[in-house]
C-alpha positions as CSV (number, residue, x, y, z in Angstrom):
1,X,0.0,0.0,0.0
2,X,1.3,3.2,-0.8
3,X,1.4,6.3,0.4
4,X,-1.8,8.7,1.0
5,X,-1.5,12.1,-1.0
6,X,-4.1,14.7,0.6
7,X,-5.1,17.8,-1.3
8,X,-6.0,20.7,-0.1
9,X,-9.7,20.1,0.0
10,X,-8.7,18.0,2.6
11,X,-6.2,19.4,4.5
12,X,-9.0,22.5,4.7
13,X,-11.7,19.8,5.8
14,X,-9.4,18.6,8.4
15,X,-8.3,21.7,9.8
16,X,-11.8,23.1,9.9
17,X,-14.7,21.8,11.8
18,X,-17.2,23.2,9.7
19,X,-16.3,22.1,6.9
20,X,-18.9,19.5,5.3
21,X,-16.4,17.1,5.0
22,X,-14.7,16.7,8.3
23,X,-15.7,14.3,10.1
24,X,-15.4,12.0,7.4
25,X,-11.6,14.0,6.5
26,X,-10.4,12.9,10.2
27,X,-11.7,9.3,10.3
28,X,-10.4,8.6,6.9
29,X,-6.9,9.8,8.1
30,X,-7.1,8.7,11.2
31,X,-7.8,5.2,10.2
32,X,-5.2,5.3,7.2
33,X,-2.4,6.8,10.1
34,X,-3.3,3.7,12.5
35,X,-2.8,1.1,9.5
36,X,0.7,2.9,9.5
37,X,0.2,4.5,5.8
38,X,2.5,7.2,4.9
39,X,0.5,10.8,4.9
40,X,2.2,12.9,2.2
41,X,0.7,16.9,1.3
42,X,2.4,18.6,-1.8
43,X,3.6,22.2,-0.2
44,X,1.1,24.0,-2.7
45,X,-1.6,22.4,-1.6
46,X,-0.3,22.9,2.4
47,X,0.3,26.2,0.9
48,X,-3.6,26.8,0.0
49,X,-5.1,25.0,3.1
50,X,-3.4,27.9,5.3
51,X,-4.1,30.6,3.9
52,X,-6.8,31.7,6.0
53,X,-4.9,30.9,8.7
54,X,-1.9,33.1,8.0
55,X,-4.7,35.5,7.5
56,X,-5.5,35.4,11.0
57,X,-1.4,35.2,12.0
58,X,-2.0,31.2,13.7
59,X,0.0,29.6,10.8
60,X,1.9,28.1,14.1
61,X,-1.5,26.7,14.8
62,X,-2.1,24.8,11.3
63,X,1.5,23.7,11.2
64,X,0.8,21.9,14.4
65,X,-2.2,20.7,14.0
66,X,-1.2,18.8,10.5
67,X,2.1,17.5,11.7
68,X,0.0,16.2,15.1
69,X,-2.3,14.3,12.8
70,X,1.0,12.9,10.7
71,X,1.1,14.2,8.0
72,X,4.2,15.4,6.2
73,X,4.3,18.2,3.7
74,X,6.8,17.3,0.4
75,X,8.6,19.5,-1.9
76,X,7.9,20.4,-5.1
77,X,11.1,18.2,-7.0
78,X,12.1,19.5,-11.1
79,X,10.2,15.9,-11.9
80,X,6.7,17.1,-9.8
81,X,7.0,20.5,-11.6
82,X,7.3,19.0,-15.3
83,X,5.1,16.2,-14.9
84,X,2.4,18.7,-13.8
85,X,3.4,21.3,-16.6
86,X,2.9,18.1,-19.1
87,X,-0.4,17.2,-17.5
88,X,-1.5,21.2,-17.5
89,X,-1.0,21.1,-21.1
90,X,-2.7,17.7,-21.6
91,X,-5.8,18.8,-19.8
92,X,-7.1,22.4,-20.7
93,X,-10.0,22.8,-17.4
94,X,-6.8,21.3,-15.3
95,X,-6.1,24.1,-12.8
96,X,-2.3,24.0,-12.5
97,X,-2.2,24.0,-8.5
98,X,-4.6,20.6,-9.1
99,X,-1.8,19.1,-11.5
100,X,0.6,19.8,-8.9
101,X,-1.6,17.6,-6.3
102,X,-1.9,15.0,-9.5
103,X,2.0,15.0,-10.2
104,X,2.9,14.5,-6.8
105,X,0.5,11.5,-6.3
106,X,1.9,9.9,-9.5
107,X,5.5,10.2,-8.8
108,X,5.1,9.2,-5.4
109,X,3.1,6.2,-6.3
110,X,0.7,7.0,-3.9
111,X,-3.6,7.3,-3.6
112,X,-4.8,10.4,-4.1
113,X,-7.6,11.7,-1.5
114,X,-9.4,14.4,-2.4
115,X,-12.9,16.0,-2.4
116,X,-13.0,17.7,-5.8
117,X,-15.2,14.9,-7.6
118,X,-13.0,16.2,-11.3
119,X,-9.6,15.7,-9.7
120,X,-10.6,12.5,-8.4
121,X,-12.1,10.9,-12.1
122,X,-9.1,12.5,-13.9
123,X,-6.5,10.3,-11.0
124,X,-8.1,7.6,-12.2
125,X,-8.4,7.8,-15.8
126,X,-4.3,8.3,-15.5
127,X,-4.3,4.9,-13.7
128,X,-3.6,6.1,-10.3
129,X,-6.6,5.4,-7.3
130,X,-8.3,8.6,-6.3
131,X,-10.3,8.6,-3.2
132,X,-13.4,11.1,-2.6
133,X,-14.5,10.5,0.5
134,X,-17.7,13.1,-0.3
């Protein structure tokens, strides 16, 4: 079993209790963390989950509350960046920071988890397992 790669939709589900998908955010990573699974985040999407949080100056707060939960956030490598430039230019309605996400599952191997439905269908038409937990 791979590794889990969590978009942003999630990271902001899990960081925000009123987000529609939270509860089933946290069990879903909870219960991939106890089976020992890797947790993986591309910094962009990390990135875009904390925004509103820097807004409100507790970026301290997010940071700690994703590394508590076990999840690690990874680098954007030259591979990452070109294999999302080639699937940005593959898929015209493919928003770049979503190619990232994409890029990052498919050169890590890993399952992507996401809640946008399109992101998830397009993971696996390229052969890769998409979750969407919605």
């Amino acid at each position: 079993m791979g590794a889990l790669i969590l978009d942003a939709s999630v990271l902001i589900a899990l960081l925000d209790s009123e987000d529609s998908h939270h509860e089933a955010a946290v069990e879903a990573v909870e219960r991939d963390d106890l089976a020992a699974r890797e947790l993986i985040t591309p910094a962009s999407a990390y990135s875009a989950a904390v925004v509103a949080f820097a807004r409100a100056d507790r970026l301290d707060e997010a940071r700690n509350a994703i590394a508590g939960m076990g999840i690690s956030v990874t680098p954007m490598t030259t591979e990452i960046a070109e294999r999302a430039a080639s699937l940005r230019a593959q898929h015209e309605t493919l928003r770049l920071p979503d190619a990232i996400v994409l890029a990052t599952a498919l050169d890590l191997e890993g399952e992507l988890m996401t809640y946008d439905h399109r992101l998830a269908k397009l993971s696996v038409a390229r052969e890769r397992h998409a979750r969407c937990d919605a």
